[in-house]
N, C-alpha and C positions, 0 to 999 in steps of 0.2 A: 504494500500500500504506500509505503513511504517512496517509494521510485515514482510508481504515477503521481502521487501529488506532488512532488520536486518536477517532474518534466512537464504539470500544469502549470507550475508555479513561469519555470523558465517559459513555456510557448507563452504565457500571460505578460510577461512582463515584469512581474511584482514578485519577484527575488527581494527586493528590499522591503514590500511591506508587508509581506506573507513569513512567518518564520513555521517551520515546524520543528517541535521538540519530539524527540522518538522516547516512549517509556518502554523499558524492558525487561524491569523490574517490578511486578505486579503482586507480590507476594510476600512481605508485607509491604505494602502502596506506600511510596517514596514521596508521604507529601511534603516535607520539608524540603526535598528538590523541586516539586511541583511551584511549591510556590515561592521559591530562591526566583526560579523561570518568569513566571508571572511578573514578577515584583519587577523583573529586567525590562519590563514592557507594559508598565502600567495603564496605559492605553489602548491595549490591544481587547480582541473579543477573541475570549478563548473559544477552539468549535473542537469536541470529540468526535475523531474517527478512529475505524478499529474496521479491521477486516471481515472480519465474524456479524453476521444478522445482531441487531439489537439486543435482541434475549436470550445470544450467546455467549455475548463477549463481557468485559469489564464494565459497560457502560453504566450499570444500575448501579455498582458497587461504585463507581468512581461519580455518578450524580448523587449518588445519598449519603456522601460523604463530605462534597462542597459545603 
């Protein structure tokens, strides 16, 4: 997942204003990295993606944890 949305990012144009962070670590969930990242871009609109359908993957765990 991370290669297509870097090669959107590049056919887009917005390398600079698009950042993605890769978590690879989910076990136990690295929020004090999560939010070291955040805090680098206070401005930014964090958006979850993850490869796996909605109610496979990390998503719930890492929305009901915000």
């Amino acid at each position: 997942m991370y290669y297509e949305l870097d090669a959107e990012r590049e056919t887009n144009g917005t390398e600079n204003e698009v950042k993605i962070v890769r978590i690879e670590q989910l076990s136990p969930f690295p929020w004090d990295l999560v939010d070291r990242e955040l805090r680098r871009y206070p401005n930014a609109e964090p958006v979850w993606c993850q490869e796996e359908p909605m109610n496979m993957g990390t998503f719930f765990f890492w929305k009901h944890g915000v």
